[in-house]
N, C-alpha and C positions, 0 to 999 in steps of 0.2 A: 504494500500500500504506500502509496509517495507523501508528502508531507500533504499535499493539497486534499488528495482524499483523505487524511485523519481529519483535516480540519472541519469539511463537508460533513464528516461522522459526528465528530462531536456540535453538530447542528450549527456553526459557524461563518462566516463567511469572510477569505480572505479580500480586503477592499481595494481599490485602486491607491494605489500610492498620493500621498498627500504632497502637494507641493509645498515647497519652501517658503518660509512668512517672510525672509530676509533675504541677504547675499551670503548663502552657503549652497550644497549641495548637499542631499539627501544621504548618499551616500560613496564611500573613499574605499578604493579596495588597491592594495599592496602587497603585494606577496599572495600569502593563502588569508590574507586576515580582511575583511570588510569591519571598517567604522560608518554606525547608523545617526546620523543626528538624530538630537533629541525628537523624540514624535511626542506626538500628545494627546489625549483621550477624542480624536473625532472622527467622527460618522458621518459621510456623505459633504463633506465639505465645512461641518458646525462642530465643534466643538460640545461636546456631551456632559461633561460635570465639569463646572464652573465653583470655585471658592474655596474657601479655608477647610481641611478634612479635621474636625476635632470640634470645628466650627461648624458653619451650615453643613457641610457635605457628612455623611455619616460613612465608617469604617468599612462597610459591605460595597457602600456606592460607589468609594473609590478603588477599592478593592475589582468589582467590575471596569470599572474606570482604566486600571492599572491593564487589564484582560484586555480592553479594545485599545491602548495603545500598543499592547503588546503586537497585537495583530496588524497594527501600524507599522511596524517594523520589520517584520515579517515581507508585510509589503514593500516594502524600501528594499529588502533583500532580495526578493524576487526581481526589481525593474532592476538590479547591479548585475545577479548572476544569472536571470536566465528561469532558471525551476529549484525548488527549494531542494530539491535531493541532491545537489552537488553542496551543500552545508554540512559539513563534517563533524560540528561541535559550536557550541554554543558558547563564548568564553568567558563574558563579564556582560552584567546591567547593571547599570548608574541608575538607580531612583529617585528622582527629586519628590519630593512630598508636598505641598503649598498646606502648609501646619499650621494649627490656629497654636497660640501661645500656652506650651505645658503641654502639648501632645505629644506623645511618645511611642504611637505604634506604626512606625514608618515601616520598618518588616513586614507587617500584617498585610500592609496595604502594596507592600512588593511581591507577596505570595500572590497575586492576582496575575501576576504575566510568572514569575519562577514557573508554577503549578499548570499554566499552560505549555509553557516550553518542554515542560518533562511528559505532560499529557500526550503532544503532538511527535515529540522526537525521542524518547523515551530515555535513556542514559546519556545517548549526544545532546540533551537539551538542560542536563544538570552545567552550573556555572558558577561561578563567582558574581559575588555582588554589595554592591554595595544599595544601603536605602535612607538617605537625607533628608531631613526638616529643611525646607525653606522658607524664609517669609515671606516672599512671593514669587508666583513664575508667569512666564512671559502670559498674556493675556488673558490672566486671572485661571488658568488650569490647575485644575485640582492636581493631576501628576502628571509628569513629564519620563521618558525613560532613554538613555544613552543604552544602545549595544554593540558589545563584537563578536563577530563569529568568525567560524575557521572554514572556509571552503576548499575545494578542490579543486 
């Protein structure tokens, strides 16, 4: 089964690659290693959970939240290499969190893409990571996610 069909399985849908809000590029591949700009929780062009998580946004929302940026990223890997089965390992996600002040479960809210990447890719999808409070991210998203992966 290729990455595309787990993801169809797990009732999913991988989405068009989102373009750039700035002057970067979505994605840098060097060697065997692709870097993902940050993507960020949205669906069809909008942006999906807007605010502070601890604050208005609650733990589960961004936690889904966390889920469809992940799948933002995914997509960004797809328009660099082609088809996700040439991904060989999954290596690091950077989590920004948009934290309201004293929240502390920025992990929680990074198990929303980890727990997909291991769902879809299954031991190649286990990673390093890191999951950061911020006081704020770019246009008020509740979380933002940096990845790399190892292609072939």
């Amino acid at each position: 089964m290729t990455p595309e069909e787990r993801i169809a399985e797990l009732g999913l849908d991988l989405p068009a690659p989102t373009p750039p809000a700035a002057v970067y590029v979505p994605a840098v591949r060097t060697g065997n290693l692709v870097f993902i700009s940050g993507q960020g929780p949205s669906r069809d062009g909008a942006l999906t959970c807007l605010g502070k998580v601890g604050g208005g946004v609650d733990v589960e929302t961004a936690k889904e939240a966390a889920k469809q940026t992940c799948l933002n990223g995914l997509a960004a890997l797809k328009a660099e290499i082609g088809e996700l089965a040439k991904m060989k390992r999954v290596v690091k996600l950077t989590v920004f969190v948009n934290s309201a002040p004293g929240f502390d479960q920025q992990p929680i809210v990074a198990n929303g893409a980890s727990e997909l990447l291991q769902e879809i890719f299954g031991d190649a999808g286990r990673h390093a990571r890191s999951a950061v409070g911020m006081a704020e991210l770019p246009f008020g998203m509740c979380v933002e996610i940096e990845f790399v992966f190892e292609v072939a």
